[in-house]
VEXDREN-2710 file (C-alpha; in Angstrom, 1 decimal):
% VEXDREN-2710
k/r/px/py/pz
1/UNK/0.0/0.0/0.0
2/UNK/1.4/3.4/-0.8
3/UNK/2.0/6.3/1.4
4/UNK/-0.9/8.1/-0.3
5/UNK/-3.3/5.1/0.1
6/UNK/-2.4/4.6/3.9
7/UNK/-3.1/8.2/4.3
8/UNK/-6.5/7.9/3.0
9/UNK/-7.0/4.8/5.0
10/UNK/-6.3/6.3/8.0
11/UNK/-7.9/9.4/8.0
12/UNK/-11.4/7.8/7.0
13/UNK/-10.8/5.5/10.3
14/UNK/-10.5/8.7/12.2
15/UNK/-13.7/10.7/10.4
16/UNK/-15.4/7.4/11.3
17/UNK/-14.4/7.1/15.1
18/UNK/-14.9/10.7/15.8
19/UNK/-18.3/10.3/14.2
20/UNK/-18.7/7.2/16.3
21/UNK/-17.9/9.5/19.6
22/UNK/-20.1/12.2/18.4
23/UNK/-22.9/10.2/17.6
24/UNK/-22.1/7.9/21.6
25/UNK/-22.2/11.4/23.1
26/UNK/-25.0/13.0/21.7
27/UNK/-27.5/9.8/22.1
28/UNK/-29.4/11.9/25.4
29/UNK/-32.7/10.7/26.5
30/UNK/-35.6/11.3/24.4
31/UNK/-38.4/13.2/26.4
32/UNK/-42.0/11.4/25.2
33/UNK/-44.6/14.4/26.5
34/UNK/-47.3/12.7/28.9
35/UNK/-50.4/12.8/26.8
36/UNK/-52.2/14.4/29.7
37/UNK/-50.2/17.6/29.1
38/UNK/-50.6/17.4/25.1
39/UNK/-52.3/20.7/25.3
40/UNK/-50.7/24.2/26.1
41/UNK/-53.0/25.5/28.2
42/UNK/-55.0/24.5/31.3
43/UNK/-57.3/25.8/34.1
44/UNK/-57.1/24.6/37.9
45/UNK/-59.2/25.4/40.8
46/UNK/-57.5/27.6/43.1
47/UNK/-56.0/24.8/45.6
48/UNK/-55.1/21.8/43.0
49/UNK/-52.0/20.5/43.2
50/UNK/-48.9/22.1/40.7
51/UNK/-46.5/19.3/40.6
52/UNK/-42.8/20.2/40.6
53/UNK/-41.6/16.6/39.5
54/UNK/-40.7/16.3/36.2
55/UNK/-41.9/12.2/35.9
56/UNK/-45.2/14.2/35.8
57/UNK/-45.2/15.7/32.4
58/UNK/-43.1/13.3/30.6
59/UNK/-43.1/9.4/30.2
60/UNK/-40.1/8.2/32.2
61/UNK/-41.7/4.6/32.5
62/UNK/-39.5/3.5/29.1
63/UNK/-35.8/4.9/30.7
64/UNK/-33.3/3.2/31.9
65/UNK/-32.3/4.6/35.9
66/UNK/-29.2/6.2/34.2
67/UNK/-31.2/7.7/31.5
68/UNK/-34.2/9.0/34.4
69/UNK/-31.1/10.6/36.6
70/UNK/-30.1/12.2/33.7
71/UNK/-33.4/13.7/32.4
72/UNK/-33.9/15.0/36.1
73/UNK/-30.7/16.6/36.6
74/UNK/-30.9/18.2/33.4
75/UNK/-34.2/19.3/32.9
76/UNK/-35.6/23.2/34.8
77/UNK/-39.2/23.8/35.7
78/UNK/-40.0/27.7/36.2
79/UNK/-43.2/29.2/37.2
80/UNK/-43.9/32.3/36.4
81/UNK/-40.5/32.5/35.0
82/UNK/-38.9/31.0/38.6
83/UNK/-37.7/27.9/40.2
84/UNK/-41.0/25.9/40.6
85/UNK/-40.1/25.2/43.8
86/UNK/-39.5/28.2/45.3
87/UNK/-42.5/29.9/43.7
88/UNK/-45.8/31.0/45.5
89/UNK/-48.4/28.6/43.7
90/UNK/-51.6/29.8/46.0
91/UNK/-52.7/32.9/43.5
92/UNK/-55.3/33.2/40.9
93/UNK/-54.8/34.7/37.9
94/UNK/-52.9/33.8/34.7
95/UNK/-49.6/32.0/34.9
96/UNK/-47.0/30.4/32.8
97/UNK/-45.5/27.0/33.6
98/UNK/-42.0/26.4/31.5
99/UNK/-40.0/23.0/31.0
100/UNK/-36.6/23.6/30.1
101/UNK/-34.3/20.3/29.3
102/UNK/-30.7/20.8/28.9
103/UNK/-31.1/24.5/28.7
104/UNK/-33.4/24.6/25.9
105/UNK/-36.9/25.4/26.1
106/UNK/-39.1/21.9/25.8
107/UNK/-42.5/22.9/26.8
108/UNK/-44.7/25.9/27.2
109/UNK/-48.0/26.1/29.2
110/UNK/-50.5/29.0/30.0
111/UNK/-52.0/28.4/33.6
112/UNK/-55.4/29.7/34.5
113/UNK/-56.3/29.6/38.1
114/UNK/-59.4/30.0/39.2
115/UNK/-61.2/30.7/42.9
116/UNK/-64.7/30.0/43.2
117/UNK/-64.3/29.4/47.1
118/UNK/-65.7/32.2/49.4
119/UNK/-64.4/32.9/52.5
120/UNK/-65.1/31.5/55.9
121/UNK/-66.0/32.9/59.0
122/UNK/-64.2/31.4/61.8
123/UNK/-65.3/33.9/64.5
124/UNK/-68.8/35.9/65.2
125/UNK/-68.7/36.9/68.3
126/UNK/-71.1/39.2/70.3
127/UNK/-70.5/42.4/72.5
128/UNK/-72.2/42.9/75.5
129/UNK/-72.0/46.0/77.6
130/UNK/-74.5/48.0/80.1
131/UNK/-77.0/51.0/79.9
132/UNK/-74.7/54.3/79.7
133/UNK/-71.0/52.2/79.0
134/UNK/-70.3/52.9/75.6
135/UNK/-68.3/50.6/73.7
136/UNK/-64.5/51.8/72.3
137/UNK/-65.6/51.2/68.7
138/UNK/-62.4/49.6/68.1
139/UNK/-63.9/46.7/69.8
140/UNK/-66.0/45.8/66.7
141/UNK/-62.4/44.6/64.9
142/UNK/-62.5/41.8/67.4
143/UNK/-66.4/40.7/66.4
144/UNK/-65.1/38.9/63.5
145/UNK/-62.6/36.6/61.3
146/UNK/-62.9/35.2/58.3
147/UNK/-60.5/33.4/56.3
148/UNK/-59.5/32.1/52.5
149/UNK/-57.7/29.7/50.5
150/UNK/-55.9/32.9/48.8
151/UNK/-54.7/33.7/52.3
152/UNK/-56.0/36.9/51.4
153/UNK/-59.2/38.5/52.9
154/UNK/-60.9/41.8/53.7
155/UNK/-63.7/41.8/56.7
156/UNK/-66.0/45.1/56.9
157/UNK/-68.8/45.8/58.6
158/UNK/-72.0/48.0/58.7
159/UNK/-72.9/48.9/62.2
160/UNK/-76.2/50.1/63.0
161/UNK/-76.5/53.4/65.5
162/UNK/-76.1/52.2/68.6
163/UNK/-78.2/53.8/72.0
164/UNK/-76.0/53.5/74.7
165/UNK/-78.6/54.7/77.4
166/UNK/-81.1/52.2/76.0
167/UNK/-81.1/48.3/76.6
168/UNK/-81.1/46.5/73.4
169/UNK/-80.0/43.7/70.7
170/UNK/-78.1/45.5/68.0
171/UNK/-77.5/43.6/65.0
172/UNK/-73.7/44.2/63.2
173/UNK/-73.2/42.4/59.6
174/UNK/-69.8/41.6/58.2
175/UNK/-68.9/40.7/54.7
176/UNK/-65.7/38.8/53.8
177/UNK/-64.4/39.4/51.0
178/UNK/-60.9/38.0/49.0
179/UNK/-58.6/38.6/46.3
180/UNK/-61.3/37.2/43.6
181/UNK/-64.2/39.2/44.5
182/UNK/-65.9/36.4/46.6
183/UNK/-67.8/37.2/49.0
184/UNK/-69.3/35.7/52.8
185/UNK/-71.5/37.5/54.9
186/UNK/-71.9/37.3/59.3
187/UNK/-73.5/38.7/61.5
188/UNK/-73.3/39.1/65.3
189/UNK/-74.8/41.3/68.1
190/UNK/-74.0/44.0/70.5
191/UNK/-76.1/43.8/73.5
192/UNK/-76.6/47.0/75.5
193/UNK/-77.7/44.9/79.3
194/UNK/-79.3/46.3/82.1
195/UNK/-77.1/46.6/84.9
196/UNK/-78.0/43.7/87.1
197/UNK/-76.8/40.6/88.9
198/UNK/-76.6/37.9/86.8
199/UNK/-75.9/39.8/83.2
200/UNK/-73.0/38.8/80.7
201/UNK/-69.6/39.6/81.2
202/UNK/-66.7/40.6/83.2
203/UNK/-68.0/43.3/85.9
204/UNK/-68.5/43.5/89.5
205/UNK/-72.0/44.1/91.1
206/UNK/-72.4/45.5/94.3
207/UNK/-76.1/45.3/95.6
208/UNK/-76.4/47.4/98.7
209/UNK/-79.6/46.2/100.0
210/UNK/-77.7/43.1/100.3
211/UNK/-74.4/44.8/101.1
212/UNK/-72.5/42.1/99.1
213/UNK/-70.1/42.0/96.6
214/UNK/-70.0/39.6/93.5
215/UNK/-66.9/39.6/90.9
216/UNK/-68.6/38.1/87.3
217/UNK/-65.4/36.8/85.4
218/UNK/-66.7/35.8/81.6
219/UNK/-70.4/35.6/83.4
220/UNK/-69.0/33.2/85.7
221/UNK/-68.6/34.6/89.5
222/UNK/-65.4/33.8/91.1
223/UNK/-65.6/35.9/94.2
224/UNK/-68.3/36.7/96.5
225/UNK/-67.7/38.8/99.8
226/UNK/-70.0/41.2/102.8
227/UNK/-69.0/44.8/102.4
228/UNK/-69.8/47.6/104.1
229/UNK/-70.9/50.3/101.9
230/UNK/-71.4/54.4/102.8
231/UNK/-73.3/55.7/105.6
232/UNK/-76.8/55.6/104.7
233/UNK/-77.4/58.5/106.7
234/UNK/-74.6/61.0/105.3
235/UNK/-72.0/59.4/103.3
236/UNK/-74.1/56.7/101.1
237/UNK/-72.1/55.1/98.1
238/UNK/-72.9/56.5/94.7
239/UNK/-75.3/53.9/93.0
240/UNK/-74.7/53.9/89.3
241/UNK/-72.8/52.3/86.3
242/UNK/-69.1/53.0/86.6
243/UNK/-65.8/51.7/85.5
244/UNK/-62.8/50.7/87.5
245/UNK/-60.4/53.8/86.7
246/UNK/-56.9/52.7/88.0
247/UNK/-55.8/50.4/91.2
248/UNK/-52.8/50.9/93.2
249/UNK/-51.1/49.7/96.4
250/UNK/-50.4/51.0/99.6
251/UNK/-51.9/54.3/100.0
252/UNK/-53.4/56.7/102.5
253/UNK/-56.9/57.7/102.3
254/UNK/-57.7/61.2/103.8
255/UNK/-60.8/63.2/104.5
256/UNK/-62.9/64.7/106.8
257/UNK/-65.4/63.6/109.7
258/UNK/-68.9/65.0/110.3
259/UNK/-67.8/67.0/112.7
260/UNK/-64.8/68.1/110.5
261/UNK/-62.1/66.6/112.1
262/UNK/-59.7/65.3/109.5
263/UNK/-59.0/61.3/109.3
264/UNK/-56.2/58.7/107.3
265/UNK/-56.6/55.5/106.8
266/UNK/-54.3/53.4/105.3
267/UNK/-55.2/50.7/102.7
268/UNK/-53.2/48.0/100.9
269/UNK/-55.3/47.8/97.4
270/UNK/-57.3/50.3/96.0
271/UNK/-59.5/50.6/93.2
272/UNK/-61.0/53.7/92.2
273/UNK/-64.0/53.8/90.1
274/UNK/-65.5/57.5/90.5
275/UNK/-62.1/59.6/89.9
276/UNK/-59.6/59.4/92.9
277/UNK/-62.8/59.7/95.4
278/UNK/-64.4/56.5/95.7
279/UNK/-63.4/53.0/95.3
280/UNK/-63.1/49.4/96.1
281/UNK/-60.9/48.9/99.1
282/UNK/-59.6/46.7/101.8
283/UNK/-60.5/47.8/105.9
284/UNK/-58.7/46.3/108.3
285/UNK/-59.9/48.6/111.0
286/UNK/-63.2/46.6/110.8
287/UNK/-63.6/43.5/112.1
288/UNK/-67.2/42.4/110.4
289/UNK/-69.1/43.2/107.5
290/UNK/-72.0/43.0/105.6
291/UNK/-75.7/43.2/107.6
292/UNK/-76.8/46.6/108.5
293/UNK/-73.3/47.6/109.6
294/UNK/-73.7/51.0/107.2
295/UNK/-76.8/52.1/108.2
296/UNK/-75.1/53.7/111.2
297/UNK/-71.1/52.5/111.1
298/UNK/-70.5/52.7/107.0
299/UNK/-67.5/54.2/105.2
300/UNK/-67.6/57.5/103.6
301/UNK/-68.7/56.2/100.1
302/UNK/-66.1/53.5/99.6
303/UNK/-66.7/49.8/99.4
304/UNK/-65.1/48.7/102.1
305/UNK/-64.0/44.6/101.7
306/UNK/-62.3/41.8/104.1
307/UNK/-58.6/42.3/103.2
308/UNK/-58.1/38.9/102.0
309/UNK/-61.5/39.3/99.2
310/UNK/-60.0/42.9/98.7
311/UNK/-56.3/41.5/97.5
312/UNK/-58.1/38.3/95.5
313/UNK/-59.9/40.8/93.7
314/UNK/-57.1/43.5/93.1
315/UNK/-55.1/40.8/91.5
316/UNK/-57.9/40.1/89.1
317/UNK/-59.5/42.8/88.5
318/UNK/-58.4/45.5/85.5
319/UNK/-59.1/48.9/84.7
320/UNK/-62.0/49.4/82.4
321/UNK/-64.0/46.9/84.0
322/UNK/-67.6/48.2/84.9
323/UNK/-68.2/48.2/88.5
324/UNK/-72.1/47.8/89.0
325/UNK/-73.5/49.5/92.4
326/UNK/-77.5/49.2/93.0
END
């Protein structure tokens, strides 16, 4: 063979093994398309699954585990232009889910999410307050919760006017509403109570006649004690719907005798609940209560209380809570 022929010879056995390479290294996994995703556009229901695993969308069934490892390391799924993994897939509107394999595009679908759901009230709640204690209007926030598969809601409500100095039912109605335009309504009640033993809430009653004192915690009443209440012949207790204004410890109480001698008395818990003037106090200087003790031997308008019913109470007790005296 001459050196012309070898030549030849040898350089078609190169052409042919570095065809032979090339065509080794470019033999990558076929993707076959899953028929279910032989469209390019679908709708879901706000909720249903968006699956991030590739095996989804294409038929990996016929690969090899080599051939599978490969198709998965190689192959990007964005949402929305993003990792699909790292993407927020709770939100209607019009979306874009892309399948990239070995960093070309493969697949292209348009998304439609839909929410038909509305939202759901998960709280309803009622108000209750007494004749001449208005409510902080604030306190209608708390009324009401809703929420939504979006993880997106709005609660409003229409409130009726309210007459504070009337007992009464007053009817509030909320309406959810979420990112789609769906829509829930509530409703819930604010009731304006006499002020009596017995009624709902958190509140103290003090009944005079009975000269006894009743702490209602949620309705429930968790302390009961005798009191002595003002001199019903000079100094009688204000009767009336008030509010606890502040408490304090350790203080001395000063004011003047009938026959206008000056007098302190020291108390451990106070509880004012008509300015700094009157209030809910302990009295050790008194050895009984209750009965007709302040017909003649009262206080000077203060509800005087056992000291061990007085501390129970100051360390339960919070400012803005209506104090009831009848």
């Amino acid at each position: 063979m001459t050196g012309r022929k070898r030549f030849t010879y040898r350089f078609i056995l190169l052409l042919t093994a570095a065809a032979t390479c090339l065509l080794l290294c470019s033999c990558d996994p076929i993707l076959s398309l899953n028929p279910k995703y032989s469209y390019t556009s679908f709708e879901l229901e706000l909720g249903q699954p968006i699956s991030d695993d590739i095996a989804e969308y294409v038929d990996m069934s016929q690969l090899s585990a080599e051939d599978a490892r490969f198709v998965r390391e190689n192959t990007d799924l964005l949402y929305d232009g993003n990792d699909i993994k790292d993407s927020d897939l709770a939100a209607p509107g019009d979306h874009t889910l892309t399948i990239n394999y070995r960093g070309h595009q493969y697949r292209k679908y348009t998304i439609k999410i839909y929410d038909h759901e509305p939202p759901v009230f998960t709280k309803s709640e009622p108000l209750y307050t007494f004749a001449t204690l208005p409510l902080d209007e604030s306190l209608y926030d708390t009324m009401f919760e809703a929420e939504d598969n979006s993880g997106e809601v709005d609660v409003s409500y229409d409130v009726p006017e309210v007459d504070y100095n009337t007992p009464g039912e007053y009817k509030i109605t909320a309406v959810a509403t979420d990112s789609s335009g769906n829509k829930s309504k509530s409703e819930a009640t604010i009731f304006v109570q006499e002020p009596k033993y017995g009624a709902v809430g958190t509140y103290v009653f003090v009944s005079i006649a009975d000269q006894h004192l009743t702490y209602f915690l949620d309705s429930k009443p968790v302390l009961d004690c005798p009191v002595v209440t003002g001199n019903a012949y000079g100094h009688s207790t204000p009767r009336g719907t008030f509010t606890l204004n502040y408490k304090t410890r350790n203080i001395i109480l000063k004011g003047r005798e009938d026959n206008g001698s000056e007098y302190q008395s020291f108390v451990s818990y106070w509880m004012a609940f008509i300015g700094s003037s009157y209030g809910l106090h302990d009295a050790t200087w008194r050895s009984d209560f209750g009965g007709s003790i302040y017909q003649g031997g009262g206080s000077h308008g203060c509800v005087n209380m056992p000291y061990a019913s007085a501390a129970e109470l100051y360390g339960m007790i919070e400012p803005g809570t209506p104090v009831l005296i009848y």
